[in-house]
C-alpha positions as CSV (number, residue, x, y, z in Angstrom):
1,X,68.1,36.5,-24.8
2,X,68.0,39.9,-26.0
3,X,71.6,40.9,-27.8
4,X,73.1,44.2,-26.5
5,X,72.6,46.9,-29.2
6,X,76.0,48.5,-28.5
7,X,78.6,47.1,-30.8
8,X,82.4,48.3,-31.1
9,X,83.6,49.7,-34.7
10,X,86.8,48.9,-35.9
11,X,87.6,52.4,-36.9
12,X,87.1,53.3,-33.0
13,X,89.3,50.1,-31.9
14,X,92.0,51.3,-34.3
15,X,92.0,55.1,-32.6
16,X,92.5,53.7,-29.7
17,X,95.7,51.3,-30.9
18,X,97.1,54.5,-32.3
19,X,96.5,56.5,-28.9
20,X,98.0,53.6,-27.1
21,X,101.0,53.3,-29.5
22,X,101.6,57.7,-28.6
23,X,101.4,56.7,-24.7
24,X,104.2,53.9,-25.9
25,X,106.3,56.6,-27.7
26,X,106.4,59.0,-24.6
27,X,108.8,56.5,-23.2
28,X,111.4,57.0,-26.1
29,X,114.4,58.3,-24.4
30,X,114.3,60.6,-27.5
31,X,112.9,64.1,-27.6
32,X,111.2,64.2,-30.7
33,X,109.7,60.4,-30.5
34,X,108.1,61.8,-27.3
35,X,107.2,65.0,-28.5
36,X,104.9,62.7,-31.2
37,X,103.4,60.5,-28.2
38,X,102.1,63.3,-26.7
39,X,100.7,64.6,-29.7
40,X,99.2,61.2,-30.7
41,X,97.8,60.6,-27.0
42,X,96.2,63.8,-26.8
43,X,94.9,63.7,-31.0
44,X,93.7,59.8,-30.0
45,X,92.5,60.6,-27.2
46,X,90.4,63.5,-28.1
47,X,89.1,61.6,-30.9
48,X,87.6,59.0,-28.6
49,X,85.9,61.3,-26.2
50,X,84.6,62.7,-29.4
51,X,83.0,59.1,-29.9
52,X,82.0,58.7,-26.3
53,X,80.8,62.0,-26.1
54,X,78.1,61.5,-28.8
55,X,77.6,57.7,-27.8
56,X,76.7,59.0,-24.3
57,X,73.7,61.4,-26.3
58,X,72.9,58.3,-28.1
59,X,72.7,55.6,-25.2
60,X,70.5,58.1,-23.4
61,X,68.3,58.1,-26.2
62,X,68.0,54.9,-26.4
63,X,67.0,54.0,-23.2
64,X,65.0,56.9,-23.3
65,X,62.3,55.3,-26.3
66,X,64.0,56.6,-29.4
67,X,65.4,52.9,-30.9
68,X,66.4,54.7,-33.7
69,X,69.5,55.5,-33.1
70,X,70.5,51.9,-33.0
71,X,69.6,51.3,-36.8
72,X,71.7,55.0,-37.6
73,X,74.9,53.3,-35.7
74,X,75.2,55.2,-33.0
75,X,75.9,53.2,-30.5
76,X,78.3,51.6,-32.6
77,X,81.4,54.5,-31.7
78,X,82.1,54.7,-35.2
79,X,83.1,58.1,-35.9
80,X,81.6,58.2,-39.6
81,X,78.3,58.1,-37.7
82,X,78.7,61.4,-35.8
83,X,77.8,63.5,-39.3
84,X,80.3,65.2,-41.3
85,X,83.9,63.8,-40.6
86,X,85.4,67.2,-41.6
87,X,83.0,69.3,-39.2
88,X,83.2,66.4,-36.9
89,X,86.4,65.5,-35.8
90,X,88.8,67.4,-38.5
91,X,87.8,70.9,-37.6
92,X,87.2,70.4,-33.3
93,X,90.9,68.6,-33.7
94,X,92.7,71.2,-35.9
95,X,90.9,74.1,-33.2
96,X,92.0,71.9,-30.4
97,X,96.2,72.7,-32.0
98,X,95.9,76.3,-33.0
99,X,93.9,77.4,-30.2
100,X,93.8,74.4,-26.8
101,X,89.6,75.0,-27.1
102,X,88.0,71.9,-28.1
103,X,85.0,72.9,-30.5
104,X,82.2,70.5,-29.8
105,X,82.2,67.7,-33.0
106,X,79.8,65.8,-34.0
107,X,76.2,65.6,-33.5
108,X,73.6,62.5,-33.7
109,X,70.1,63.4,-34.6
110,X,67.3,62.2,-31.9
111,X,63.6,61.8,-32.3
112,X,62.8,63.5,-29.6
113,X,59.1,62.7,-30.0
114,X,60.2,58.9,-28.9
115,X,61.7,59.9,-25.8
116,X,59.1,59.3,-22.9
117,X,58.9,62.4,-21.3
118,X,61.1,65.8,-20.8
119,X,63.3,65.0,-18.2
120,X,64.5,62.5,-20.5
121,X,65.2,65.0,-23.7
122,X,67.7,66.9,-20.8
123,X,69.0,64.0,-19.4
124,X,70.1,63.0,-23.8
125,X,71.6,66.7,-23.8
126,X,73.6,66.6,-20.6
127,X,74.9,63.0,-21.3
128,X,77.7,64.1,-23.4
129,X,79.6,67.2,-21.3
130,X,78.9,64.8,-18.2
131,X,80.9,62.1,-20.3
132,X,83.7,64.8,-20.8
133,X,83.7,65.1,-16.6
134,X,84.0,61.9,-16.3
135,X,86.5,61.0,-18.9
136,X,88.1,64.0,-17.4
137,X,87.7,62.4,-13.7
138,X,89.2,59.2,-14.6
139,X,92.2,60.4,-16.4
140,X,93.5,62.0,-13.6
141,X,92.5,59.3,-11.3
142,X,94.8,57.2,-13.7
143,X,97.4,59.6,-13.0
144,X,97.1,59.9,-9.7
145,X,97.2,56.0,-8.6
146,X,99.8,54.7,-11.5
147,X,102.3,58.0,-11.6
148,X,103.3,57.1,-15.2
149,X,106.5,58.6,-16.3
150,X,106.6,62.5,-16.3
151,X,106.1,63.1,-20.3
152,X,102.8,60.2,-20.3
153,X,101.6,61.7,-17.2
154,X,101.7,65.0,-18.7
155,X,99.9,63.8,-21.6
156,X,97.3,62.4,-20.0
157,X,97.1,65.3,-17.6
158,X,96.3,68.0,-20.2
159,X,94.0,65.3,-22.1
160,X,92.1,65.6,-18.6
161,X,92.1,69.3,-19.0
162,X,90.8,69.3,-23.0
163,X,87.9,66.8,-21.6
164,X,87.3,69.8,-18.7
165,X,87.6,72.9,-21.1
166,X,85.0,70.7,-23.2
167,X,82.5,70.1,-20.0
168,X,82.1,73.6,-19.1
169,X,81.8,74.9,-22.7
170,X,79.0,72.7,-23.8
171,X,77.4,73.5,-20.6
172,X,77.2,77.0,-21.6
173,X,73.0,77.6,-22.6
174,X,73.9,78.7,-25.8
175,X,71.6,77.2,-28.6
176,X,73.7,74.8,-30.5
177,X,75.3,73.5,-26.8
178,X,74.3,71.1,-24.7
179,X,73.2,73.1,-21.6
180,X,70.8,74.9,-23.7
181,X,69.6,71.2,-24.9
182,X,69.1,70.7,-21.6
183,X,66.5,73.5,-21.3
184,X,65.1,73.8,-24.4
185,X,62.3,71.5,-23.2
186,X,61.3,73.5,-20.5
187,X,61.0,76.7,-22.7
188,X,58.2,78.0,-24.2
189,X,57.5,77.7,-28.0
190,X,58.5,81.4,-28.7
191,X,61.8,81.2,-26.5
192,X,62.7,77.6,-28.4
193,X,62.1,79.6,-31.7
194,X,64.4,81.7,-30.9
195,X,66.9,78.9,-29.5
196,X,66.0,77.5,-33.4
197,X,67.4,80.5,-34.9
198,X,70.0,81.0,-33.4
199,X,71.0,77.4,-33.0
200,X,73.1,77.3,-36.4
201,X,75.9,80.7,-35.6
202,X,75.6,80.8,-31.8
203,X,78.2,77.9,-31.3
204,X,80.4,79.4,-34.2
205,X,80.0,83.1,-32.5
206,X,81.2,82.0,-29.4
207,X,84.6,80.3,-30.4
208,X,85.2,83.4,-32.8
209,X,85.1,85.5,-29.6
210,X,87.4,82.8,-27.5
211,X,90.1,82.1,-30.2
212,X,90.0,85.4,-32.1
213,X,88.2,88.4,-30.4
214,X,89.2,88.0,-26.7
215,X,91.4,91.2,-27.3
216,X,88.7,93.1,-28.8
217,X,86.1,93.5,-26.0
218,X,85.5,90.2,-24.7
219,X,88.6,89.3,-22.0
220,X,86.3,88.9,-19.4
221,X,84.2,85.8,-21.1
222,X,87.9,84.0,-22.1
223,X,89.4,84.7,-18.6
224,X,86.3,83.4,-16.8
225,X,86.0,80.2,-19.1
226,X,89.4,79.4,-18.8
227,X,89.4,80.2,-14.4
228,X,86.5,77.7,-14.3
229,X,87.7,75.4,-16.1
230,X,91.3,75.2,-14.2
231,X,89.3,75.1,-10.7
232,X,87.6,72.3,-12.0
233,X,90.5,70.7,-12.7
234,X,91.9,71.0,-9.5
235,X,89.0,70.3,-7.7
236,X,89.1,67.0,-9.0
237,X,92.7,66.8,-8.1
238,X,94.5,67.3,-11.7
239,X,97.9,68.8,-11.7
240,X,98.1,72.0,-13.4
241,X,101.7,72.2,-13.5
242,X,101.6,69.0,-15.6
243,X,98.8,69.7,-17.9
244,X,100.4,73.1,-18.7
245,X,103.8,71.2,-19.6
246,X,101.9,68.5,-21.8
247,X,99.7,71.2,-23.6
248,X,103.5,72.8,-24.4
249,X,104.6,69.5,-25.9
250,X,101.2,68.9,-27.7
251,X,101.4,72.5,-29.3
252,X,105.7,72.3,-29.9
253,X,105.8,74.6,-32.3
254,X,104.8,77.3,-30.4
């Protein structure tokens, strides 16, 4: 009998204690110990879609025909796998506080000569934002059917919102995002040149404009990213009015 290639990292097990242990600390009758659990839930939390996210690419892939990413450890959910851990998870969570956009992490590299055929090279790109919906999905389902206390549920509720802020941006068919993955196979060679160039500043342009330039010219693209992304949310039956209040706690020294 065949052994299942997906094995479960310590490092990812122990992100997931310490998100637990924040969900513990929002029931402190204490203002600052649950100030810190909804920081930790939403930091944790973020972290591990971050994982899954990238996993998702990765178990596509595999089943797909490129086995290789079995032997790089990506279908381990050990964060050190997805690339830098700076440019990976340091940087996407330290944008996630200043600004409440969460900058796509980390990457995993596929042969995408393996895979058996186009369909499946979109099918590896869409995999990860369509883990983010469904993360998203199920966090608010878990709200909805346990009504935690108001400070968890709050947590958890903006923790839906991050994962639905991160679907529609790496939707987006800019080259370096996953929607333009997603097409890139059905291009033609000089439009995927193109994509190629572009690929390394596009992402990097785009968040300058939504955290720093949306003054300057460019209210319409924030404004629209942001209305899409809160219809989303309550078309999947998330509670603005909550998320709002637990992305307050999560950024409390604002």
């Amino acid at each position: 009998m065949t052994s299942s290639p997906v094995r479960l990292s310590p490092l990812f097990l122990a992100i997931l204690a310490a998100t637990a242990a924040g969900g513990a600390l929002t029931f402190v009758d204490a203002s600052a110990a649950a100030t810190a659990g909804v920081v930790l839930v939403v930091l944790g939390g973020w972290a591990v879609s971050l994982c899954l996210h990238e996993f998702g690419h990765a178990a596509v892939a595999y089943r797909g025909g490129d086995l290789s990413v079995r032997d790089k450890g990506y279908l381990t959910l050990d964060p050190r796998r997805y690339t830098d851990p700076v440019l990976s998870l340091f940087l996407p969570i330290l944008l996630l506080m200043a600004g409440g956009i969460p900058l796509p992490g980390g990457a995993v590299w596929i042969n995408r000569h393996a895979l058996r055929s186009r369909a499946v090279e979109s099918g590896v790109s869409l995999a990860g934002p369509l883990t983010n919906l469904a993360l998203g999905g199920l966090l608010v389902a878990a709200v909805s059917l346990t009504q935690p206390p108001l400070t968890l549920a709050a947590a958890l509720s903006y923790l839906a919102y991050v994962q639905i802020i991160a679907f529609v941006l790496n939707i987006l068919p800019v080259p370096g995002l996953d929607g333009y993955g997603a097409l890139e196979p059905h291009l033609s060679a000089k439009w995927r040149h193109y994509g190629s160039v572009a690929r390394p500043w596009a992402p990097l342009a785009l968040f300058a404009v939504l955290l720093g330039l949306p003054q300057i010219g460019f209210p319409y693209l924030t404004d629209g990213l942001f209305t899409l992304t809160s219809e989303l949310f309550r078309l999947i039956g998330g509670d603005s009015l909550l998320a709002a209040w637990g992305g307050s706690e999560f950024r409390f020294w604002r």
